[in-house]
NUKE-12749 format. One record per atom (N, C-alpha, C, O): residue number from 1; residue in one letter; atom name; x negated, y, z. Coordinates in nm, 4 decimals. Atoms other than C-alpha are relative to their C-alpha. Example, Ala and Ser with C-alpha at 12.3 -4.5 7.8 and 13.67 -1.06 7.14 Angstrom:
# NUKE-12749
  margu  torti  fivex        xx        yy        zz
      1      A      N   -0.0890   -0.1190    0.0000
      1      A     CA   -1.2300   -0.4500    0.7800
      1      A      C   -0.0900    0.1200    0.0000
      1      A      O   -0.1936    0.1181    0.0665
      2      S      N    0.0820   -0.1190   -0.0060
      2      S     CA   -1.3670   -0.1060    0.7140
      2      S      C    0.0770    0.1090    0.0730
      2      S      O    0.0261    0.2198    0.0899
END
This chain:
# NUKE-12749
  margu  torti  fivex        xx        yy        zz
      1      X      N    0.0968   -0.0912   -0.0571
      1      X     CA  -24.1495    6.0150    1.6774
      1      X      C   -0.1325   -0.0193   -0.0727
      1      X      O   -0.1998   -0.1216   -0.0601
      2      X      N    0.1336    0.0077    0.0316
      2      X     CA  -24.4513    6.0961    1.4928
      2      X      C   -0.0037   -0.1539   -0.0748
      2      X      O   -0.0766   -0.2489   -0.0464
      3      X      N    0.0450    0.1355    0.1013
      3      X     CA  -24.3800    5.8182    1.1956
      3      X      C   -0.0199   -0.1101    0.1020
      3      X      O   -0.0961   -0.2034    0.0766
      4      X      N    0.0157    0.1350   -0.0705
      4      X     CA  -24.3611    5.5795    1.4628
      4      X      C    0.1719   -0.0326    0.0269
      4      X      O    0.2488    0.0484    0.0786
      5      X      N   -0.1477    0.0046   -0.0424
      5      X     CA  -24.0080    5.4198    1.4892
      5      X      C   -0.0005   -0.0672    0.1390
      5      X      O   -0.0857   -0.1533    0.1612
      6      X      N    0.0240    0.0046   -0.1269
      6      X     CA  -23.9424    5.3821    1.8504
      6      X      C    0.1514   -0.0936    0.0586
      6      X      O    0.2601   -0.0474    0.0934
      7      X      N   -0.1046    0.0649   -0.0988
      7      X     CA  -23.7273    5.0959    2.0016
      7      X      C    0.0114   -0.0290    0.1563
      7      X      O   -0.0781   -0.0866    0.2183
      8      X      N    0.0172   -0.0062   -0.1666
      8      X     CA  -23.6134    5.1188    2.3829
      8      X      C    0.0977   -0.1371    0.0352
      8      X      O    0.1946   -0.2021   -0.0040
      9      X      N   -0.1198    0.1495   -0.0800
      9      X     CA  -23.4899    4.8409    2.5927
      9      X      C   -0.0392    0.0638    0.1393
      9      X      O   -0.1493    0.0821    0.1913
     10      X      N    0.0453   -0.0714   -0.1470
     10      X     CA  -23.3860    5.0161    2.9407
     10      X      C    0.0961   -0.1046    0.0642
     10      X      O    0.2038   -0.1402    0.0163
     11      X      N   -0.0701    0.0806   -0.0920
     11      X     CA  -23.2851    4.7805    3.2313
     11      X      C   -0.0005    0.1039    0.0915
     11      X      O   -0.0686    0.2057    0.0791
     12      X      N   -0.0487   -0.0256   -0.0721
     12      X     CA  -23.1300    4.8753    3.5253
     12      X      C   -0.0795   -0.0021    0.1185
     12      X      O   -0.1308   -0.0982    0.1757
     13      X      N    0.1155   -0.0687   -0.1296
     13      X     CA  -23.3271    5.0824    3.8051
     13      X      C    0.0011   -0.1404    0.1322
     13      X      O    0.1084   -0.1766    0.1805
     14      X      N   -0.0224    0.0885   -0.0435
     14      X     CA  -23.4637    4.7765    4.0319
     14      X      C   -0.0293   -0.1171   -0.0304
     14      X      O   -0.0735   -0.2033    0.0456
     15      X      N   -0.0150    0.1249    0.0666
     15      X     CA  -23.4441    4.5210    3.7690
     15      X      C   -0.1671   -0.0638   -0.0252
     15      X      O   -0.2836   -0.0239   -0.0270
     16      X      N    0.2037    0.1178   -0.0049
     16      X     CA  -23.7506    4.2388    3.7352
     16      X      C    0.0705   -0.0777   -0.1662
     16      X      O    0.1740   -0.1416   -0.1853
     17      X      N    0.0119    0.0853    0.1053
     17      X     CA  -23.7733    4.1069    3.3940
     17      X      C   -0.0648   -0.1269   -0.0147
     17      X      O   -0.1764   -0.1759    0.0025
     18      X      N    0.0309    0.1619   -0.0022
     18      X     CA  -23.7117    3.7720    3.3283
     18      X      C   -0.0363   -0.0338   -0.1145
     18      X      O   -0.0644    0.0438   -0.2058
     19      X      N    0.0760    0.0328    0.1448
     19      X     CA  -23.8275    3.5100    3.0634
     19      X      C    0.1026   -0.0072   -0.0971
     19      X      O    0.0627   -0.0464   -0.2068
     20      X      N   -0.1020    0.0221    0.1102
     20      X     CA  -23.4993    3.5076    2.8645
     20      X      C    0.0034    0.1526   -0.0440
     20      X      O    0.0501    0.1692   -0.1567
     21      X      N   -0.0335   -0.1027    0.0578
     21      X     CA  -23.5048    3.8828    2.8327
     21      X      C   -0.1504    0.0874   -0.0832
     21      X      O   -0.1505    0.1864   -0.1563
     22      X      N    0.1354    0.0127    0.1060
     22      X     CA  -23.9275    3.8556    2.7018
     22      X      C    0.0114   -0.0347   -0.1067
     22      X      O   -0.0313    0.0274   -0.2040
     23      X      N    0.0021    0.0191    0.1228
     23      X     CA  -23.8261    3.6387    2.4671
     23      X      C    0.1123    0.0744   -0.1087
     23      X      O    0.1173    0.0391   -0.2265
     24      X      N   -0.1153   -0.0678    0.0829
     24      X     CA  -23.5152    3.8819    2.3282
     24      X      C   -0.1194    0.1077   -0.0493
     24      X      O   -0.1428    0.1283   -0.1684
     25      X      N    0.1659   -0.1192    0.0755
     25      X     CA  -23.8613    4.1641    2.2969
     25      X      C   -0.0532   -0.0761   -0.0846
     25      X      O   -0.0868   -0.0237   -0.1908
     26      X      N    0.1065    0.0262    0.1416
     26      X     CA  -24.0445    3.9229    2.0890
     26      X      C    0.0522    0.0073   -0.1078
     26      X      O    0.0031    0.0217   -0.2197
     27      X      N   -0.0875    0.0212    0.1583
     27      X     CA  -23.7734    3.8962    1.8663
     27      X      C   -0.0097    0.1262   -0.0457
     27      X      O   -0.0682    0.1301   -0.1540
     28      X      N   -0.0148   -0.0980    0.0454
     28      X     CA  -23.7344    4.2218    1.8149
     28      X      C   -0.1139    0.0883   -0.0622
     28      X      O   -0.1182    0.1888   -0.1333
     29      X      N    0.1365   -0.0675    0.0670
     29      X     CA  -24.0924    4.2773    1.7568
     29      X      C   -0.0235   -0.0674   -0.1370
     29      X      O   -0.0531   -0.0081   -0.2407
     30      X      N   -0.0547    0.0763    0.1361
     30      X     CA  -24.0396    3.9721    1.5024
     30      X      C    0.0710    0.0693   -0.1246
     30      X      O    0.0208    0.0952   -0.2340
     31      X      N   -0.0571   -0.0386    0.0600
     31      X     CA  -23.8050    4.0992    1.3543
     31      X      C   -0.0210    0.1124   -0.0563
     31      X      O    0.0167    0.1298   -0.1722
     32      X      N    0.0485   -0.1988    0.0499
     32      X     CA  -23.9178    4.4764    1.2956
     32      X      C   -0.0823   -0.0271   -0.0900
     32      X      O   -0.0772    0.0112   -0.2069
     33      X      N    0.1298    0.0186    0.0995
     33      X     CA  -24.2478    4.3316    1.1791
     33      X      C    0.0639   -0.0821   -0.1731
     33      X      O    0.0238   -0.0465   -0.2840
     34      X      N   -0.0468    0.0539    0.1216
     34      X     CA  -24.0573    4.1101    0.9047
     34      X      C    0.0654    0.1035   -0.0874
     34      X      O    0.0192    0.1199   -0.2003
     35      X      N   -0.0827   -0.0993    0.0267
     35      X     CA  -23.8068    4.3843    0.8310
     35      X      C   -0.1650    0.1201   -0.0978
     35      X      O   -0.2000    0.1252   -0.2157
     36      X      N    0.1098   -0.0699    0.0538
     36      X     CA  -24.1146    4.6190    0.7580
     36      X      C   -0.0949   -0.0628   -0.0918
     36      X      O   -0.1812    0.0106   -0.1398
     37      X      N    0.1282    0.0456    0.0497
     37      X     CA  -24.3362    4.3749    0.5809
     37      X      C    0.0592   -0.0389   -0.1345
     37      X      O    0.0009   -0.0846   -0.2328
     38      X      N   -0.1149    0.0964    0.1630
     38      X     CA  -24.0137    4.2719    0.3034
     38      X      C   -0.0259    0.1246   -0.0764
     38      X      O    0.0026    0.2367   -0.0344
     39      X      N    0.0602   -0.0746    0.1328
     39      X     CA  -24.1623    4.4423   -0.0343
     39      X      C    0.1524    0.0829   -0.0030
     39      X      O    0.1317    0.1934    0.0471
     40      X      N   -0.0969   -0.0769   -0.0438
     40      X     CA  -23.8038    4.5924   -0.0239
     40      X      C    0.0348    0.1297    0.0551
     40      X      O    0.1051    0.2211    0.0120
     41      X      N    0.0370   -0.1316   -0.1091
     41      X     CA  -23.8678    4.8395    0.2382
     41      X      C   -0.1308    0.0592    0.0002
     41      X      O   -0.1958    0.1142    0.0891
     42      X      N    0.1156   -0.1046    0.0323
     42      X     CA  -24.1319    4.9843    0.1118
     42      X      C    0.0142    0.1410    0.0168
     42      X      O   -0.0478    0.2165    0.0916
     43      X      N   -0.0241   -0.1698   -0.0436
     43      X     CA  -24.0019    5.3186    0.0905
     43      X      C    0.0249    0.0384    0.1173
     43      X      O   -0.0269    0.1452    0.1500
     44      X      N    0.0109    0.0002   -0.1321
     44      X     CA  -23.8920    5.2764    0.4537
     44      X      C   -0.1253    0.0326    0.1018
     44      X      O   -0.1620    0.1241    0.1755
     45      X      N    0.1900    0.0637   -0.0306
     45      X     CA  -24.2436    5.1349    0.5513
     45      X      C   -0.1541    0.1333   -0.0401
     45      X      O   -0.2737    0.1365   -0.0113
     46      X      N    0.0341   -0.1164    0.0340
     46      X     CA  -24.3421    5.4692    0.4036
     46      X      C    0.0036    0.0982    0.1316
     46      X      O   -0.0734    0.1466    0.2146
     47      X      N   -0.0300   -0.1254   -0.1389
     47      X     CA  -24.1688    5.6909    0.6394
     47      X      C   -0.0585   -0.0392    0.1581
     47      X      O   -0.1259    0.0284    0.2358
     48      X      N    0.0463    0.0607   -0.1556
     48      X     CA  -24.2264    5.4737    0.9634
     48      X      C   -0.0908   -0.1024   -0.0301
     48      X      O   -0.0287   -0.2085   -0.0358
     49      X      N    0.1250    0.1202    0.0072
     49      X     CA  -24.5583    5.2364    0.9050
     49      X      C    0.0038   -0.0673    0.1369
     49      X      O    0.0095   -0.1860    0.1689
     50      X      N    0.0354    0.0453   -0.1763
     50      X     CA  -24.5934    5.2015    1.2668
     50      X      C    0.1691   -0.0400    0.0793
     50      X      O    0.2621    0.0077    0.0142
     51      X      N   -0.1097    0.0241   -0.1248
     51      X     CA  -24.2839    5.0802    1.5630
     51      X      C   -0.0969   -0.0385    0.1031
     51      X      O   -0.2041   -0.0985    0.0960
     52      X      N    0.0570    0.0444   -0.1017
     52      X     CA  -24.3430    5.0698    1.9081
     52      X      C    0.1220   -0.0417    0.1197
     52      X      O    0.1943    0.0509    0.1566
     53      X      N   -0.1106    0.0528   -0.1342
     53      X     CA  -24.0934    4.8706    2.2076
     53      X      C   -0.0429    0.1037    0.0983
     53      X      O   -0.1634    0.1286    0.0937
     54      X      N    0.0048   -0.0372   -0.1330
     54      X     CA  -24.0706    5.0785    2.5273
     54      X      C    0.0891   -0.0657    0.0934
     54      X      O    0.2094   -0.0404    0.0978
     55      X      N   -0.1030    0.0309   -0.0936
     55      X     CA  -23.9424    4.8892    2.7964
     55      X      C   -0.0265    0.0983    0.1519
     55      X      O   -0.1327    0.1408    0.1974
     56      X      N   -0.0088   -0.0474   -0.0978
     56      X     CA  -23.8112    5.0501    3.1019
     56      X      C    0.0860   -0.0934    0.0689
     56      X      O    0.2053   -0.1213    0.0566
     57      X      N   -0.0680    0.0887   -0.1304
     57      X     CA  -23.7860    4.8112    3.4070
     57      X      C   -0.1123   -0.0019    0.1021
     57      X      O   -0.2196   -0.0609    0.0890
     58      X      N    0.0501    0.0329   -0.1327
     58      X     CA  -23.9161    4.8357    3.7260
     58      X      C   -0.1000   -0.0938    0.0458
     58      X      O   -0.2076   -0.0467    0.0828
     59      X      N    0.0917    0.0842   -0.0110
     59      X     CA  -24.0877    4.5170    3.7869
     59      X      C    0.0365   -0.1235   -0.1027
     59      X      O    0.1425   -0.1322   -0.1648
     60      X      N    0.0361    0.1106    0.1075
     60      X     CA  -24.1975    4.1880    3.5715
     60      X      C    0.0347   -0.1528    0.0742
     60      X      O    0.0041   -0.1520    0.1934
     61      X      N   -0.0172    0.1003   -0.0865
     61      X     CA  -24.0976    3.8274    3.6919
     61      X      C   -0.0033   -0.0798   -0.0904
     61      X      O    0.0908   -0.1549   -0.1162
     62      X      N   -0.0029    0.0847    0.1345
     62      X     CA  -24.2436    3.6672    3.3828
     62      X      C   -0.1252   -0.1180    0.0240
     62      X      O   -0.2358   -0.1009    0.0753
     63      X      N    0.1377    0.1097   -0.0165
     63      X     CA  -24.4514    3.3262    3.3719
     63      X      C   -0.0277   -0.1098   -0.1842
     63      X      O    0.0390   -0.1424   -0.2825
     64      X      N   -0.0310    0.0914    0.0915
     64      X     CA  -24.6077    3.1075    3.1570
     64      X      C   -0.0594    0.0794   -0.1341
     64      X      O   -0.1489    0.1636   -0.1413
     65      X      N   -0.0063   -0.0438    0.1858
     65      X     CA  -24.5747    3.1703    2.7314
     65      X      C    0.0190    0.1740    0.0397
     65      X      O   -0.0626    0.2646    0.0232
     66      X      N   -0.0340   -0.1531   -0.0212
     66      X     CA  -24.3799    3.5027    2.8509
     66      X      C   -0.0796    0.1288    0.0181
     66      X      O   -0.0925    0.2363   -0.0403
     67      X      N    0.1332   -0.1037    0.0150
     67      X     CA  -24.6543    3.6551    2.9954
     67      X      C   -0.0884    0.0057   -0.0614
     67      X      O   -0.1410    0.1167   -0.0543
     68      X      N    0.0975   -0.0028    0.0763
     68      X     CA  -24.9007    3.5797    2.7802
     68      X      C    0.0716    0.1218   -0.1182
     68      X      O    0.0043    0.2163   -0.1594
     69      X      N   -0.0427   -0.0274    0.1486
     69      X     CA  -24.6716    3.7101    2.4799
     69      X      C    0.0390    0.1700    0.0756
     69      X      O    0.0631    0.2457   -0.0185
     70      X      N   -0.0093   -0.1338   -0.0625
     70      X     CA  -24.6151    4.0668    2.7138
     70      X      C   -0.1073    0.0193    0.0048
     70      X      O   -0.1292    0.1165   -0.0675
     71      X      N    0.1403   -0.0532    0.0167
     71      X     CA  -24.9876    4.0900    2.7638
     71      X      C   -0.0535    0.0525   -0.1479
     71      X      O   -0.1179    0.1533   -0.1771
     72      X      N    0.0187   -0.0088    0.0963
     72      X     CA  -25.0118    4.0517    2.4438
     72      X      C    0.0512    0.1075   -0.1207
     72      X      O   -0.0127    0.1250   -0.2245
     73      X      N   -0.0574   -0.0363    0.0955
     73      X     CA  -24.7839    4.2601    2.2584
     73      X      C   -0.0577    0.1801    0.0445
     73      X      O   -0.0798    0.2795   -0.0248
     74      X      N    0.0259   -0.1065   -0.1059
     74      X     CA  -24.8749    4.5177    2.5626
     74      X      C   -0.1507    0.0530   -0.0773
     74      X      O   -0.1655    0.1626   -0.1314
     75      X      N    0.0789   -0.0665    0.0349
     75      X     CA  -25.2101    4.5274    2.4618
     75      X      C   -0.0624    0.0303   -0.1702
     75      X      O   -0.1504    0.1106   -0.2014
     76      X      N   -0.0573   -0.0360    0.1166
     76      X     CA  -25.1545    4.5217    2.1038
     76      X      C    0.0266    0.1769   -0.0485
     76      X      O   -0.0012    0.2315   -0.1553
     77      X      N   -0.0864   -0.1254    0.0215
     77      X     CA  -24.9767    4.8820    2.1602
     77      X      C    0.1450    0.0105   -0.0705
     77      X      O    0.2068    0.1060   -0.1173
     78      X      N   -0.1298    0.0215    0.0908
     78      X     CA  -24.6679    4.7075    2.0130
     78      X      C    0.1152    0.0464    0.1183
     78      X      O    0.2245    0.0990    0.0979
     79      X      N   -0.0949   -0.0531   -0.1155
     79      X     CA  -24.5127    4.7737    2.3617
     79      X      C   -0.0669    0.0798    0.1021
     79      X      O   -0.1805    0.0574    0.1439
     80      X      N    0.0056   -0.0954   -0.1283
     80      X     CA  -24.5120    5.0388    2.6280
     80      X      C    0.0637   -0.0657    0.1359
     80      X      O    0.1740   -0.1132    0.1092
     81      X      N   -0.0856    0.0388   -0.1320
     81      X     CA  -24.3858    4.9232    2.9852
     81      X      C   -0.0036    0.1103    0.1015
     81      X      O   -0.1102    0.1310    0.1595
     82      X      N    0.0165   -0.1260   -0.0787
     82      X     CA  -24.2874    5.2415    3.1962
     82      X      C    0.1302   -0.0806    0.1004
     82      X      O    0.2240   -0.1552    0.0724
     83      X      N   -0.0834    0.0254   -0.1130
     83      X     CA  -24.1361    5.2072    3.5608
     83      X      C    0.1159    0.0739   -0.0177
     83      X      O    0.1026    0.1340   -0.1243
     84      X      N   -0.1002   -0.1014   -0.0203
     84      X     CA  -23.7876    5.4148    3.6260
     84      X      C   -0.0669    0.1763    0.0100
     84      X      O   -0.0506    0.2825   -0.0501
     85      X      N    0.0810   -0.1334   -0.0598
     85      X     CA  -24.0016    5.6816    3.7897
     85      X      C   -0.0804    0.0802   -0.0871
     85      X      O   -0.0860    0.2032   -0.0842
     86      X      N    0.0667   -0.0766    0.0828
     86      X     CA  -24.2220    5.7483    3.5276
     86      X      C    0.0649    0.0120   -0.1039
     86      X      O    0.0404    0.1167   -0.1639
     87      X      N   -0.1266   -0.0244    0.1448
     87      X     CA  -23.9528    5.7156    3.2303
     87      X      C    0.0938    0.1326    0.0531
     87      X      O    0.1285    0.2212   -0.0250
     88      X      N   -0.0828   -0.1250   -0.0163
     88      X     CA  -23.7406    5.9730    3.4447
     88      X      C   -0.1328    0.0911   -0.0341
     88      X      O   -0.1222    0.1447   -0.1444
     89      X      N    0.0843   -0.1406    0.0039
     89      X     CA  -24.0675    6.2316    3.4685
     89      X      C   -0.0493   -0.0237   -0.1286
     89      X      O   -0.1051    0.0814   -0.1603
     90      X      N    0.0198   -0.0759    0.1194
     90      X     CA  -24.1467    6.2025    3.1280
     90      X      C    0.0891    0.0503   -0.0933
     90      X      O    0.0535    0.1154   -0.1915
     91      X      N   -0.1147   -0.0440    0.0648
     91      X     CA  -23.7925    6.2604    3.0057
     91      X      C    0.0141    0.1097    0.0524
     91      X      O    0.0232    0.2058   -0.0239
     92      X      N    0.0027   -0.1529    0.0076
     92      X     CA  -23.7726    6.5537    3.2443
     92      X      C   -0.1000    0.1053   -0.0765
     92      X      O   -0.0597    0.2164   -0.1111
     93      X      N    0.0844   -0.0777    0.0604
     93      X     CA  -24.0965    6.6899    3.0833
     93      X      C    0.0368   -0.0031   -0.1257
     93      X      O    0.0466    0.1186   -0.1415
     94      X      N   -0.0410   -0.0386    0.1009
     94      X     CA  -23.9864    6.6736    2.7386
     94      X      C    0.1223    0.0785   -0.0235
     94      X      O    0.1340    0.1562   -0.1183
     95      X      N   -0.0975   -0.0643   -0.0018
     95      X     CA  -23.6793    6.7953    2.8018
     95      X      C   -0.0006    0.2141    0.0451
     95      X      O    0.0450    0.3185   -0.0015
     96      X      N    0.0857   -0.1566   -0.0313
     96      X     CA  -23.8413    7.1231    2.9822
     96      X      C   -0.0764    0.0435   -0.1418
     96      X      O   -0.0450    0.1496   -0.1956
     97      X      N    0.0802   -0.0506    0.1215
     97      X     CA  -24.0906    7.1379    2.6662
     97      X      C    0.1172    0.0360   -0.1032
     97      X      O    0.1013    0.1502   -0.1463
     98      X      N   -0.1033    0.0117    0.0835
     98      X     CA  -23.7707    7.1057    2.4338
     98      X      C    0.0900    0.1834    0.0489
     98      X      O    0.1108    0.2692   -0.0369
     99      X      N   -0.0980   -0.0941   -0.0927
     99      X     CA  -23.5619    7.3932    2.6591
     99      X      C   -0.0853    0.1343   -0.0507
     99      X      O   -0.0487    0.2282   -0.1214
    100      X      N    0.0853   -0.1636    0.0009
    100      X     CA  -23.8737    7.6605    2.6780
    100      X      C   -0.0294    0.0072   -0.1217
    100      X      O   -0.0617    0.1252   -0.1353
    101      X      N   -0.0222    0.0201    0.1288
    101      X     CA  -23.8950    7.5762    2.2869
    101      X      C    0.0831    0.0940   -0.0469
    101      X      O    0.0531    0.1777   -0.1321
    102      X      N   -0.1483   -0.0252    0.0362
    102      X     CA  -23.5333    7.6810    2.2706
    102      X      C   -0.0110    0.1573    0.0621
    102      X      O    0.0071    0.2507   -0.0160
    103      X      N   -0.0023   -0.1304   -0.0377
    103      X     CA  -23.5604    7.9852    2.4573
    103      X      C   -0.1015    0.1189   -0.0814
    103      X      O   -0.0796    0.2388   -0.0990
    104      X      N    0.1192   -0.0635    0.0588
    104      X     CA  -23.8947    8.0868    2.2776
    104      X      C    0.0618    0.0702   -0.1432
    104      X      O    0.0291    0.1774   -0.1942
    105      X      N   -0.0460   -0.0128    0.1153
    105      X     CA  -23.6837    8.0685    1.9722
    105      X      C    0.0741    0.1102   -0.0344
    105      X      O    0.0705    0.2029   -0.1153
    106      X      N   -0.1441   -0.1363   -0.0140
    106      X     CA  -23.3722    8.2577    2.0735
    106      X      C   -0.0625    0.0953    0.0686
    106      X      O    0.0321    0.1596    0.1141
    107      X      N    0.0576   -0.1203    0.0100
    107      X     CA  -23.6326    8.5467    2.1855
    107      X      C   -0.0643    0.0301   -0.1297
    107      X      O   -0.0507    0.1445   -0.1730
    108      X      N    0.0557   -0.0342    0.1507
    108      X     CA  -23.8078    8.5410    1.8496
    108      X      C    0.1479    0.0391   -0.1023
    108      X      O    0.1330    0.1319   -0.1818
    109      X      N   -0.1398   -0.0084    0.0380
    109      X     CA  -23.4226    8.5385    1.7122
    109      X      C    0.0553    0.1703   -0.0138
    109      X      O    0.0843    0.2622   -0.0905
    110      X      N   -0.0531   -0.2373   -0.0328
    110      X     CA  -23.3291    8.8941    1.8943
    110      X      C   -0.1049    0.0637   -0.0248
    110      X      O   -0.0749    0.1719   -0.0754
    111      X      N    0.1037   -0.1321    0.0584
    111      X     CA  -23.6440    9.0767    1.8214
    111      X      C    0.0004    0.0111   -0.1743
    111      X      O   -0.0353    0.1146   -0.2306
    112      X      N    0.0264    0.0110    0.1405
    112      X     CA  -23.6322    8.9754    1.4446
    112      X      C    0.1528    0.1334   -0.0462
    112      X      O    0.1505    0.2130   -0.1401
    113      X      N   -0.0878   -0.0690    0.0266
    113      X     CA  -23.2650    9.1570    1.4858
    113      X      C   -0.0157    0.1259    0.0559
    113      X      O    0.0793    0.1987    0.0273
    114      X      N    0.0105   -0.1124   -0.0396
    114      X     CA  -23.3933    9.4591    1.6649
    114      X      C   -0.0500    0.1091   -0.1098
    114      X      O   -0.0636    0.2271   -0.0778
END
């Protein structure tokens, strides 16, 4: 999305994130950042400069290193944290924007054939 490569980690409506599943996000922020930074992937590093984590879970049950390294990454902008509730209403809204898109299209479609 928008040159940003976008990794999701969705838990299960309910779920409280623990510290074993913080430290599986850092890795992955680790890891992206290494992945992107190897002279290698340059041309990659081209297309997507930027990644961002979205986690979707409900509530947080993190202490300690954990939270610090979620505050951190959080306010960084390296991660997003959206509840169920708001991950469903912004998926229905794109999905509506996407739809009336689609329809806009397939009327521009039949008048071009009229």
């Amino acid at each position: 999305q928008d040159n940003v490569l976008q990794l999701i980690e969705i838990k299960q409506p309910n779920h409280s994130l623990q510290d074993d599943e913080m430290e599986r996000i850092q890795r992955y922020h680790d890891l992206m950042r290494e992945f992107l930074d190897m002279p290698g992937n340059a041309s990659f590093r081209n297309l997507f400069p930027k990644f961002r984590i979205t986690l979707v879970c409900d509530r947080l049950s993190l202490r300690g290193v954990h939270q610090g390294a979620f505050v951190g990454l959080a306010d960084s902008g390296a991660l997003e944290h959206l509840n169920w509730r708001s991950f469903l209403l912004r998926t229905r809204k794109m999905h509506e924007e996407f739809l009336t898109e689609a329809d806009r299209q397939k009327r521009l479609a039949i008048m071009e054939k009229e």
